[in-house]
C-alpha positions as CSV (number, residue, x, y, z in Angstrom):
1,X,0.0,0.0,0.0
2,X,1.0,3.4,-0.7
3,X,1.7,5.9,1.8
4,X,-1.0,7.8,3.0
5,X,-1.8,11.3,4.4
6,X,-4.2,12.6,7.0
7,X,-7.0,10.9,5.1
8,X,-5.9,8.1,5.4
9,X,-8.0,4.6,7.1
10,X,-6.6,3.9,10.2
11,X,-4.5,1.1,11.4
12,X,-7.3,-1.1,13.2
13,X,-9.9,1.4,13.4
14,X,-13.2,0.6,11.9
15,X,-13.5,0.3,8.1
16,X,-12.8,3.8,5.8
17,X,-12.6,5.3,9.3
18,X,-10.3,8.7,9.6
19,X,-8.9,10.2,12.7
20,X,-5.5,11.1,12.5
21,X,-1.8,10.0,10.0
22,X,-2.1,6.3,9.8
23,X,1.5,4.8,9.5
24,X,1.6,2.4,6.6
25,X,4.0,1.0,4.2
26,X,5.4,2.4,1.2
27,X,4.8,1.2,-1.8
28,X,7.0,-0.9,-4.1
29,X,10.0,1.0,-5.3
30,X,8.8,0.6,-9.0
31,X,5.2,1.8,-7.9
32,X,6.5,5.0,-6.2
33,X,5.8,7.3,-9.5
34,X,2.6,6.2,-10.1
35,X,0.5,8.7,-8.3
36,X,-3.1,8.4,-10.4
37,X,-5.3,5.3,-11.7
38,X,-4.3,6.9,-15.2
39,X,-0.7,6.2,-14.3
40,X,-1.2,2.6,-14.0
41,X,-2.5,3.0,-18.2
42,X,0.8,4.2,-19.3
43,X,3.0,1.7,-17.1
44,X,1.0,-1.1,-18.4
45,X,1.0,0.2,-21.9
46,X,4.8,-0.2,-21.8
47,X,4.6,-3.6,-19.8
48,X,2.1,-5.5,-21.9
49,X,2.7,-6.7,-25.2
50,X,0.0,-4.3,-28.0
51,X,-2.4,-6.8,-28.6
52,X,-2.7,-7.9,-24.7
53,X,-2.9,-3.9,-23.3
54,X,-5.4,-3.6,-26.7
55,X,-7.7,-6.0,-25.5
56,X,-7.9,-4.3,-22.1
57,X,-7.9,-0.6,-23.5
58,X,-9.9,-1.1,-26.9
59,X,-14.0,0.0,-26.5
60,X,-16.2,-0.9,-29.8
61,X,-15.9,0.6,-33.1
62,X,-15.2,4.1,-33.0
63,X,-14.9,5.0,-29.1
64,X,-18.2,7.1,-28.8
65,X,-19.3,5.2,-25.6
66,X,-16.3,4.6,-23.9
67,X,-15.4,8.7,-24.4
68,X,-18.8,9.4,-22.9
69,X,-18.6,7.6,-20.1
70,X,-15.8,10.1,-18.7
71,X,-16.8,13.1,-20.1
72,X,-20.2,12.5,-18.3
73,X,-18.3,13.4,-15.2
74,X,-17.7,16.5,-16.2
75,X,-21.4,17.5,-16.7
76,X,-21.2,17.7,-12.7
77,X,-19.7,20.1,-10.8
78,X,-19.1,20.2,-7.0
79,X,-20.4,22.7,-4.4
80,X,-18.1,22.3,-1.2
81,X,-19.3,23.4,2.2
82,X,-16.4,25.3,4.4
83,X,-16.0,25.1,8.2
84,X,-17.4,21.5,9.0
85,X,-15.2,19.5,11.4
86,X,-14.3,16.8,9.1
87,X,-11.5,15.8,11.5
88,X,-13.3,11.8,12.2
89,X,-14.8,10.6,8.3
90,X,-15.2,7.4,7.4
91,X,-15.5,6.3,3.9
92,X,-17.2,3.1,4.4
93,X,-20.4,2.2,3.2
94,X,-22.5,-0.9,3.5
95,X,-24.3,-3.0,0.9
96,X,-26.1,-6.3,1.0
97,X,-26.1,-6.2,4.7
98,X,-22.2,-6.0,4.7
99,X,-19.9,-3.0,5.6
100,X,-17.4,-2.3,3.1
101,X,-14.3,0.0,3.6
102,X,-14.7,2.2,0.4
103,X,-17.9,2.8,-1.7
104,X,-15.8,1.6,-4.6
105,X,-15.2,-1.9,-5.7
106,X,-13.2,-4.0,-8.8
107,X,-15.6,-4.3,-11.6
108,X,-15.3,-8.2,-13.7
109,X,-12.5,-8.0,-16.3
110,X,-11.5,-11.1,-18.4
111,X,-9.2,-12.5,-19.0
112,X,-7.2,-11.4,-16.0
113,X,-5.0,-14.0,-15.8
114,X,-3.4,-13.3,-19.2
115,X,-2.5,-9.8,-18.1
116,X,-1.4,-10.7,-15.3
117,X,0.1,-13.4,-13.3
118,X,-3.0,-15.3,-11.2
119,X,-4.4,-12.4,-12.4
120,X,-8.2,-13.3,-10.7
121,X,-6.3,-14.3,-7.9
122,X,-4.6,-11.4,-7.0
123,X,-7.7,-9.2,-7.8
124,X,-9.9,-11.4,-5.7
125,X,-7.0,-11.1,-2.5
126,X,-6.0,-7.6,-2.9
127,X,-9.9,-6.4,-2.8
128,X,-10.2,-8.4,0.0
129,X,-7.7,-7.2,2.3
130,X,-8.9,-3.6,1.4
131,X,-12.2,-4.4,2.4
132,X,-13.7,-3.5,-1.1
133,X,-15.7,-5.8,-3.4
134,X,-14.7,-7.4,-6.2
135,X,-16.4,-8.6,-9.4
136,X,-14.9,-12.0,-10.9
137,X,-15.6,-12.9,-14.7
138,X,-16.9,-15.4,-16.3
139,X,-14.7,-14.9,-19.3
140,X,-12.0,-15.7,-17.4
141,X,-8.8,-18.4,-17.3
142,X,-8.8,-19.5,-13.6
143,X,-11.4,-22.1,-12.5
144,X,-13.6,-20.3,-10.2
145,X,-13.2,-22.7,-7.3
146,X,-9.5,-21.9,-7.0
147,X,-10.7,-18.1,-6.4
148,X,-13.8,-18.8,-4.4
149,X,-11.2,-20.9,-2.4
150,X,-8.3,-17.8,-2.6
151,X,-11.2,-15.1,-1.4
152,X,-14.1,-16.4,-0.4
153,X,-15.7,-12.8,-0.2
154,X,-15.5,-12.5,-4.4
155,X,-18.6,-12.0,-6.2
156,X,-19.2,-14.3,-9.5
157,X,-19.9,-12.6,-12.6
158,X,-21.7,-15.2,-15.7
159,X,-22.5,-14.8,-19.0
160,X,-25.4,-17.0,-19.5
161,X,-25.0,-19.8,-21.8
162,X,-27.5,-20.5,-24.6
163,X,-29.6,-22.7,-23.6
164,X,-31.6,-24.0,-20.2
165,X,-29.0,-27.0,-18.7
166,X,-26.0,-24.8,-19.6
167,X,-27.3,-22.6,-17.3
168,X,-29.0,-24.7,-15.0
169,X,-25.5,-26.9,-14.4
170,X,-23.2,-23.5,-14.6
171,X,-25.7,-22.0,-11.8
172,X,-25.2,-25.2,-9.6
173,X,-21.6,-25.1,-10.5
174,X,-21.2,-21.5,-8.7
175,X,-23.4,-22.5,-5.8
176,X,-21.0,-25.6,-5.1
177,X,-18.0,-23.7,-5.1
178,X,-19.2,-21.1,-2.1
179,X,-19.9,-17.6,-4.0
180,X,-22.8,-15.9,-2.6
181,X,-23.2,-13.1,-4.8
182,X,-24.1,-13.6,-8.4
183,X,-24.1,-11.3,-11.1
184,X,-25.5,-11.6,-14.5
185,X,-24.3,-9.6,-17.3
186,X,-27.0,-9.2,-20.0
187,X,-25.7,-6.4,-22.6
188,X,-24.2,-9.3,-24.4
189,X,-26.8,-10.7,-26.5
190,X,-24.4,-10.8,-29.5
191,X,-20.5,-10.7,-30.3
192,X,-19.8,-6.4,-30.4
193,X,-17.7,-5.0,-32.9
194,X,-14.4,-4.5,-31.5
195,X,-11.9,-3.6,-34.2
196,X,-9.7,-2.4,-32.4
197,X,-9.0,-5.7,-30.9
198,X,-8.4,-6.5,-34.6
199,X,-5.9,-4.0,-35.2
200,X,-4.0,-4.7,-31.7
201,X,-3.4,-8.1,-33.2
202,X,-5.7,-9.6,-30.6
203,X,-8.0,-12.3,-30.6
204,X,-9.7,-15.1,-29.1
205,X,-8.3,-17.7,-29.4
206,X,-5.2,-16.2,-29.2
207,X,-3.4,-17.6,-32.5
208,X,0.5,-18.1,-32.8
209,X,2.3,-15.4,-35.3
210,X,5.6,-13.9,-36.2
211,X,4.1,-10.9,-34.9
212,X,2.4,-12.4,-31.3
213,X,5.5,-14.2,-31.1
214,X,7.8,-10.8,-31.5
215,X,5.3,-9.2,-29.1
216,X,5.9,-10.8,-26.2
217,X,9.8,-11.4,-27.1
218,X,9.8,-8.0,-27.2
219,X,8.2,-7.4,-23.4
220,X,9.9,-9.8,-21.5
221,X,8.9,-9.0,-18.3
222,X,5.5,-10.1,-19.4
223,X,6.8,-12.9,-21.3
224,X,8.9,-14.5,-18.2
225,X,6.5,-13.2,-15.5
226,X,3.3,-13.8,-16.8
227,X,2.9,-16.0,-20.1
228,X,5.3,-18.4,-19.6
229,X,5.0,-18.8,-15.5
230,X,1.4,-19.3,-16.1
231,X,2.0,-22.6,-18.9
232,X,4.9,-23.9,-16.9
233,X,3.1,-24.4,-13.5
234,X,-0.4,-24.0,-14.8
235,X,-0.5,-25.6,-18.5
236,X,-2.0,-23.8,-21.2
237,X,-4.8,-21.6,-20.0
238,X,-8.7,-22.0,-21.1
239,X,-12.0,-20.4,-20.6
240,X,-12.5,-21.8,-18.1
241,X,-16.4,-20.5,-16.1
242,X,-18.5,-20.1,-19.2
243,X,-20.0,-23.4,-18.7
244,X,-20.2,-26.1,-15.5
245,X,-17.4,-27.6,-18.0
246,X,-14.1,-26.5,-19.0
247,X,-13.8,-24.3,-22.5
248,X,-11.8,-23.8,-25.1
249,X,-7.6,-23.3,-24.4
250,X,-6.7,-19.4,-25.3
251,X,-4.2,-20.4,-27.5
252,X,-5.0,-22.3,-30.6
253,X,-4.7,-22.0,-34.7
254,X,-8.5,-22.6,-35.3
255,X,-10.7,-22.9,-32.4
256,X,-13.1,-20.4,-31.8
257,X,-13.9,-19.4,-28.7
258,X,-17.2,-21.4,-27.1
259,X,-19.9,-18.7,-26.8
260,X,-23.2,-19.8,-27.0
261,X,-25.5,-17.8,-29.1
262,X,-27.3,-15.4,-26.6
263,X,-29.3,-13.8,-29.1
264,X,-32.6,-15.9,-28.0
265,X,-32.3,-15.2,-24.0
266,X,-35.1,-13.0,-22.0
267,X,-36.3,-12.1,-18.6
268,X,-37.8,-16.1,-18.5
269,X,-34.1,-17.3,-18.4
270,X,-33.2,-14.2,-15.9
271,X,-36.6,-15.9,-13.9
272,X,-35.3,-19.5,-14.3
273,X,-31.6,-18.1,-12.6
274,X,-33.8,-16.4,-9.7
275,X,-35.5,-20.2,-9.1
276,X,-32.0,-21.5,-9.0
277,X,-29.7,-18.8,-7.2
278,X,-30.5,-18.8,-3.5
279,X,-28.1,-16.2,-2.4
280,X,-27.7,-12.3,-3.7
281,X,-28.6,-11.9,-7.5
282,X,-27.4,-8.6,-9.3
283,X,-28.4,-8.0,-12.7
284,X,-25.3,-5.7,-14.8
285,X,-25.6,-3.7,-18.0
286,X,-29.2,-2.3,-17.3
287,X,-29.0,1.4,-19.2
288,X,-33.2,2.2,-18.7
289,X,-34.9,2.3,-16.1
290,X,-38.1,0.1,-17.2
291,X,-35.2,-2.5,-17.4
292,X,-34.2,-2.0,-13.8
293,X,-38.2,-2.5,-12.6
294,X,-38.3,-5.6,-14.7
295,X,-35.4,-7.1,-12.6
296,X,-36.7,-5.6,-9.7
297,X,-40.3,-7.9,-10.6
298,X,-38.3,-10.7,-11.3
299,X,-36.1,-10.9,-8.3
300,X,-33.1,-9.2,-8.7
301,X,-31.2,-7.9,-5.7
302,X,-29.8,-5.3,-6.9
303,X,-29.3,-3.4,-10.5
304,X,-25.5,-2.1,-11.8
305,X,-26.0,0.4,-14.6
306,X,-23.3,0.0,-16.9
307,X,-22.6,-0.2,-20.5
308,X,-19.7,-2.6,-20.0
309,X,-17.2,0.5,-20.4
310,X,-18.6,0.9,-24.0
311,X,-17.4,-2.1,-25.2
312,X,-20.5,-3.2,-26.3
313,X,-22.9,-1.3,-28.2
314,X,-21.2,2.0,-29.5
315,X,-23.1,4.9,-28.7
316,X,-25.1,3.6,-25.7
317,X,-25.8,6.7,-23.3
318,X,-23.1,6.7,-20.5
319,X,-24.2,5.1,-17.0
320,X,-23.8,8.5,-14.6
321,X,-26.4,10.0,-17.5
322,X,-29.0,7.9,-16.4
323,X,-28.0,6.5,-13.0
324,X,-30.6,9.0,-10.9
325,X,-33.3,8.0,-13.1
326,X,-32.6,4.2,-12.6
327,X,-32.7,5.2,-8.8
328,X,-35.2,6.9,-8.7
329,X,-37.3,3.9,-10.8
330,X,-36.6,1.1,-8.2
331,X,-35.9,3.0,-4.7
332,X,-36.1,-0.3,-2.4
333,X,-33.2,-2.0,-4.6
334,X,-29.7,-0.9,-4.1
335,X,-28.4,0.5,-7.6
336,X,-24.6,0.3,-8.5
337,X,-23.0,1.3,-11.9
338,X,-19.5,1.1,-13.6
339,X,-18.0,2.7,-17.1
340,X,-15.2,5.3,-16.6
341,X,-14.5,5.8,-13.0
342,X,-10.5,7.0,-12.5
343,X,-11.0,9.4,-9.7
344,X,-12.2,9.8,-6.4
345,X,-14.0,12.3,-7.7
346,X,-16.0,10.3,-9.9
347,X,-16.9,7.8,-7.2
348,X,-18.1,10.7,-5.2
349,X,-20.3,12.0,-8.1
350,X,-21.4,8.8,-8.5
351,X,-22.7,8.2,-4.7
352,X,-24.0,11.8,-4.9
353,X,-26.3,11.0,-7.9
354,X,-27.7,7.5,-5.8
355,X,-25.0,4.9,-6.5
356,X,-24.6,2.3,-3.7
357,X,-21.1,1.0,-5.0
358,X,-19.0,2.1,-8.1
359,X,-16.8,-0.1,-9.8
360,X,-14.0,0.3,-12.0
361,X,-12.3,-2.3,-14.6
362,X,-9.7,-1.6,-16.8
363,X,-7.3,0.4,-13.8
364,X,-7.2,-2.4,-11.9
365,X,-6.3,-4.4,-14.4
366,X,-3.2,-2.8,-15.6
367,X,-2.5,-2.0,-12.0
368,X,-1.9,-6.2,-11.4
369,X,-0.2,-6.3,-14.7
370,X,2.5,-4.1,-13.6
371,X,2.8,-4.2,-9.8
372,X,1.1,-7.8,-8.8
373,X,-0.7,-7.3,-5.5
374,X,1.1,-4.7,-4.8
375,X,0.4,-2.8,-7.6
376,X,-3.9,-3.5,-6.9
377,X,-3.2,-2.6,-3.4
378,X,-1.5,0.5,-4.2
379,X,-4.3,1.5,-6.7
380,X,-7.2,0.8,-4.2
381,X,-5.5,2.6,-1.8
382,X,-4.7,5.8,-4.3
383,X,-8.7,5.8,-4.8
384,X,-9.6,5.5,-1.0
385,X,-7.2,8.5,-0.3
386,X,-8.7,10.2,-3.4
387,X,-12.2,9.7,-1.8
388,X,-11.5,10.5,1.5
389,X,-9.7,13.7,0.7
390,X,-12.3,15.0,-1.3
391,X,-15.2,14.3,1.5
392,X,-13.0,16.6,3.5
393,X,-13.3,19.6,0.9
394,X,-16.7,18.6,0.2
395,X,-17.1,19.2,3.9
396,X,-18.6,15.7,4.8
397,X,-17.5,13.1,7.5
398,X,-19.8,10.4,6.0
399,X,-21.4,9.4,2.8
400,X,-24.9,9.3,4.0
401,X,-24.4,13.4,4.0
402,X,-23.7,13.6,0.2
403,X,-26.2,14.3,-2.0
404,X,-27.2,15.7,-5.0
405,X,-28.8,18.9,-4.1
406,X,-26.4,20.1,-1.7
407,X,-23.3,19.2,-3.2
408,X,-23.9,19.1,-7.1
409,X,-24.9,21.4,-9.7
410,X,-24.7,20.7,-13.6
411,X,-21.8,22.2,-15.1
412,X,-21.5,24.9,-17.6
413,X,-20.6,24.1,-21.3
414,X,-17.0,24.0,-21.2
């Protein structure tokens, strides 16, 4: 973890609790510049090979979305309050009936473990000891037992399969291992358009070239750290939580990956998952709010607005746009979004506008890439300090004061 200053969470004080300098290790030598979440962009940009940091960084087609969702930030401006004792704040929150130390949490990016070494793993632990929640994949290369075993607090992200027992036996499957939160992503119903995945050289399968080949010769921190730690003690990694069975390896000449068509799926395969699933359900990529009351009618826990960091549909409206209407549509469940959260700031925004939780992706993810655990440590810690610093100029001690009318007003045209 990074070193902190006066807003710092306390050695063994209670959760995103603030009182006075904490004292708390420095981070990593080669982590000491990186001072931002868009810090951890350009180091990984230099530390994965192009079409690995491509398939992290790339939106679909031309960028629209994934733009939007960060200039939607800026539509908001903040209205601080001076003179407040702010001197005792917390920045914890709870959620599901659980207290977390940050209102902030690691949104489900896949293929982790090809960015980084254990890359789940590491996600999964770091989160953990922060006392934040984090998302896991489905699209990802680490059985999910082995992280349900690792951190036991993880939630379980799945793309539903294509047809009833797929999802029936990958349901069980989750249950067996121990998750108790479930998320299902449904702003999938077809394969997007990412070219610039195409243009990075990346795809999936992953499929030996002169050029992937000179890629990772060409990082070989990655190459030695990652790639080839991961085959020798690991074997060749697969998909390996789309299904209750084991998927396709990401590394092959002509196998495509193992997606079922989703094209065909509706709210009476959302219902079925609801009959199944006996612990928390969240439902993730909900953009309008007649979407959120239909989950709400057909048992959904909860509701993340997101528009999977517009790398789906290009030119869907950015989650912060519409995440007061989506409150205000289904008040008794708690509503959480992702989709272009770097700051503090944001996360603040984002509370002030309804949110129970915000989530980020991508950081995170080049943040294990470079540094490991340290380097998700470090970044979860560089947006708590982010968040509890600007509750202090905000004039707040807890995020139950922040809301909209007090603290927000629509910015001018810039």
């Amino acid at each position: 973890m990074s070193t902190h200053d006066s807003s710092a969470p306390l050695s063994g004080a209670a959760p995103g609790t603030t009182s006075r300098p904490a004292t708390v290790r420095a981070p990593a030598p080669r982590l000491a510049r990186i001072l931002s979440l868009h810090d951890f962009e350009l180091a990984a940009r230099a530390h994965l090979p192009r079409p690995v940091f491509g398939y992290i960084n790339g939106a679909a087609e031309d960028n629209h979305s994934e733009r939007g969702n960060r200039t939607a930030f800026d539509a908001w401006d903040f209205v601080p309050r001076v003179l407040v004792d702010i001197s005792r704040r917390s920045t914890a929150t709870t959620l599901f009936g659980e207290t977390y130390a940050a209102p902030f949490g690691i949104a489900p990016v896949g293929l982790s473990a090809l960015s980084a070494y254990r890359g789940d793993i590491v996600l999964a632990q770091a989160a953990a000891r922060a006392g934040v929640p984090m998302i896991m994949s489905g699209s990802s290369l680490i059985r999910l037992e082995e992280v349900a075993q690792a951190s036991p607090a993880a939630w379980f992200q799945a793309y539903l399969p294509g047809d009833v027992a797929n999802i029936t036996a990958l349901i069980e499957r989750v249950a067996r291992a121990g998750f108790t939160k479930l998320v299902i992503t449904v702003d999938t119903p077809t394969a997007a358009n990412r070219e610039n995945n195409v243009r990075a050289g990346f795809s999936t399968p992953l499929r030996p070239t002169v050029r992937l080949a000179w890629d990772g010769i060409t990082h070989p921190r990655w190459l030695f750290g990652t790639f080839l730690k991961t085959i020798a003690r690991h074997g060749v990694p697969h998909f390996e939580n789309n299904y209750a069975r084991r998927g396709a390896p990401i590394i092959s000449p002509n196998v495509e990956r193992d997606f079922s068509d989703r094209g065909h799926l509706s709210w009476e395969h959302f219902a079925l998952i609801r009959r199944l699933w006996q612990g928390i359900l969240v439902i993730k990529g909900v953009l309008h709010p007649d979407d959120a009351r239909r989950a709400r009618d057909h048992g959904a826990d909860g509701v993340i607005v997101s528009n999977h960091g517009g790398r789906q549909l290009d030119g869907a409206v950015a989650p912060l746009r519409v995440l007061p209407e989506i409150v205000a549509a289904v008040p008794e469940l708690p509503v959480m979004m992702d989709s272009g959260v770097r700051r503090g700031a944001d996360v603040l925004k984002a509370v002030a506008l309804g949110a129970k939780m915000v989530f980020a992706g991508r950081p995170f993810a080049y943040a294990a890439a470079v540094g490991g655990p340290d380097g998700v440590g470090h970044a979860i810690d560089i947006l708590q300090t982010e968040v509890s610093r600007n509750m202090a100029m905000l004039g707040i001690s807890r995020l139950e004061e922040l809301d909209r009318e007090r603290f927000l007003r629509r910015a001018e045209a810039r």
